[in-house]
C-alpha positions as CSV (number, residue, x, y, z in Angstrom):
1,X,162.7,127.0,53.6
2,X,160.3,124.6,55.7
3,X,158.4,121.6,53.9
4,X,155.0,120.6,54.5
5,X,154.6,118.9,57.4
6,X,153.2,115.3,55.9
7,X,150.9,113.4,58.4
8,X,150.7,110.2,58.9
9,X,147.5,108.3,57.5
10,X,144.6,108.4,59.6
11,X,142.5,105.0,58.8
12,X,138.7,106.2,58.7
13,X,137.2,102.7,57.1
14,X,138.3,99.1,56.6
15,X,136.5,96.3,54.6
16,X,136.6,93.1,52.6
17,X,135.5,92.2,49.3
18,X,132.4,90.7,51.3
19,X,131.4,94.1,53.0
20,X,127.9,95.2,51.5
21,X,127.8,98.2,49.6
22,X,131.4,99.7,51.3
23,X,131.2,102.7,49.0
24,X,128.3,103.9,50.7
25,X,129.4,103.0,54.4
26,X,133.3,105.0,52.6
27,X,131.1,108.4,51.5
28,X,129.2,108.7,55.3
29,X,132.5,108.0,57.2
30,X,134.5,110.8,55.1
31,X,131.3,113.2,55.5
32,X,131.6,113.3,58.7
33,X,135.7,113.1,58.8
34,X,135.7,116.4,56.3
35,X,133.1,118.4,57.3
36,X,135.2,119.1,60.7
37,X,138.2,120.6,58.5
38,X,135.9,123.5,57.7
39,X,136.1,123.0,53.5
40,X,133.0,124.5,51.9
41,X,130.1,122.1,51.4
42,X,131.2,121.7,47.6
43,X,134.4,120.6,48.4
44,X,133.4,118.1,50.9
45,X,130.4,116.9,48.6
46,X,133.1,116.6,45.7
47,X,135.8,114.9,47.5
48,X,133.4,112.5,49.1
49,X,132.0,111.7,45.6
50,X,135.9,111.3,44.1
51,X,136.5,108.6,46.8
52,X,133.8,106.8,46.6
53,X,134.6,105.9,42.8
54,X,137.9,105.0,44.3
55,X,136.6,102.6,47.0
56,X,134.2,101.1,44.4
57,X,137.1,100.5,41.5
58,X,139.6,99.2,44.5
59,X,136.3,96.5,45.7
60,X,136.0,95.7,41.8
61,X,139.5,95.5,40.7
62,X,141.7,94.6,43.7
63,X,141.8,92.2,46.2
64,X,141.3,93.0,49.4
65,X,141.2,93.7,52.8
66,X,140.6,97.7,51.9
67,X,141.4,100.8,53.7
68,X,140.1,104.3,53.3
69,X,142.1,107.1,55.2
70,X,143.0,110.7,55.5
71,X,146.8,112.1,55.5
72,X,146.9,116.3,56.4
73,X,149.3,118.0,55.0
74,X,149.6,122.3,55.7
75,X,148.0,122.3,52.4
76,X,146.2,119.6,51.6
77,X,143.4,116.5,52.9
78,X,144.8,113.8,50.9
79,X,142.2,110.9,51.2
80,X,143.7,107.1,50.3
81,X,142.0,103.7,49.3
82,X,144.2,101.1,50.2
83,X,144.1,97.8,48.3
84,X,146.2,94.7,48.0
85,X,147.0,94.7,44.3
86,X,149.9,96.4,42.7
87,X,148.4,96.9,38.6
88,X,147.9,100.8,38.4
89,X,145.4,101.4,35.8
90,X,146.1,102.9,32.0
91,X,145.8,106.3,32.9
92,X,147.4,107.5,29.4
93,X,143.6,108.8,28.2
94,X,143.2,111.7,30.7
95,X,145.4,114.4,29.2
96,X,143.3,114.2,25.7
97,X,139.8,113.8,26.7
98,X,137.2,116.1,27.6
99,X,134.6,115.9,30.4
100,X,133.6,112.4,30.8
101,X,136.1,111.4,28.5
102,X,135.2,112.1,25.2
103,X,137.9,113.3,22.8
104,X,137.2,116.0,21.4
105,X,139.5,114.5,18.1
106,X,136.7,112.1,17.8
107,X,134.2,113.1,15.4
108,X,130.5,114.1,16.0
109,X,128.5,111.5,14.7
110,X,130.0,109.0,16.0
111,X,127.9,106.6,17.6
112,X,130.3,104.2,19.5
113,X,131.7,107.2,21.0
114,X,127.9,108.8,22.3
115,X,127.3,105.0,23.8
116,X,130.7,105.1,25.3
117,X,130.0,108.7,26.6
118,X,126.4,107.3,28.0
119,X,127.8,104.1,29.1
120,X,127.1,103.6,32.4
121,X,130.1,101.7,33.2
122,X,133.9,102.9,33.0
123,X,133.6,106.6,33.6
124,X,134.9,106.5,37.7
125,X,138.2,108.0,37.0
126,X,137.2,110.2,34.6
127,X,134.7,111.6,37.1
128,X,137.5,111.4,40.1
129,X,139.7,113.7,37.4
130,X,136.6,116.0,37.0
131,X,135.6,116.6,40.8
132,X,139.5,116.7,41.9
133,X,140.5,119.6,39.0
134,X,143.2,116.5,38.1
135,X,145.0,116.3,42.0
136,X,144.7,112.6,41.9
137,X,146.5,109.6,40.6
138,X,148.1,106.4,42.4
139,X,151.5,104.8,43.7
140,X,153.1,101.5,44.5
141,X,153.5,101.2,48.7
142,X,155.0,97.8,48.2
143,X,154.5,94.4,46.1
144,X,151.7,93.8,46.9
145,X,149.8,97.2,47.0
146,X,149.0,100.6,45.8
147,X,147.2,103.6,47.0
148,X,144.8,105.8,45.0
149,X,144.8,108.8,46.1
150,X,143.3,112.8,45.4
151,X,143.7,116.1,47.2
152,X,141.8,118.2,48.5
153,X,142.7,122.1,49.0
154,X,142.8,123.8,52.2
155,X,144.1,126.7,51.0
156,X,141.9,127.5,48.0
157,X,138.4,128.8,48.4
């Protein structure tokens, strides 16, 4: 039995907590990087979307300096944000929330859960969940950082 063959990270993108607007600088960078692995346009427009929630919440959240790159697997592109900050967000509401988040226990009519649902803040995992079909998450490299990372297929269509 052979194991896939895991790659070692490629980095695509580096920046500080003073870098303007790095998510944007992140999705044209990984554009470019993906569209030469041949994935369908979807697929490239989805991951790029994913990662750029990720670079945004790790230039929010964690301290810097940043790093966006690209491990290959036989399988998989599995794209990384790199920050300097070891807290892994509460990721306990994912299993029992619908699209965008919104429970489905929660009742109709109620009107703190359709302004959470509209907010326009706090929805970037939830949306990295949505476009990865749930191949994401994150992991401790050492003590002082973390990865966030998500999948994308090479195998599936």
């Amino acid at each position: 039995m052979t194991t896939a063959r895991r790659s070692t990270p490629e980095a695509l993108y580096r920046w500080t907590s003073c870098t303007p607007n790095p998510a944007a600088e992140a999705r044209a960078v990984l554009r470019r990087t993906l569209g030469r692995f041949g994935l369908p346009g979807e697929a490239v427009s989805d991951g790029v979307l994913a990662a750029s929630e990720l670079v945004a919440n790790a230039t929010e959240h964690a301290e810097g300096p940043y790093e966006l790159r690209l491990r290959v697997t036989a399988a998989d592109i599995i794209c990384e944000v790199l920050d300097h900050d070891r807290k892994v967000p509460d990721l306990s509401g994912f299993e029992a929330s619908g699209p965008l988040g919104h429970s489905r226990a929660e009742p109709e009519g109620d009107l703190d859960a359709v302004f959470a649902l509209l907010s326009e803040r706090g929805r970037g995992l939830q949306i990295v969940h949505e476009l990865t079909a749930g191949v994401w998450g994150f992991r401790v490299v050492d003590d002082s950082s973390k990865v966030a990372w998500l999948a994308l297929s090479l195998t599936r269509g």
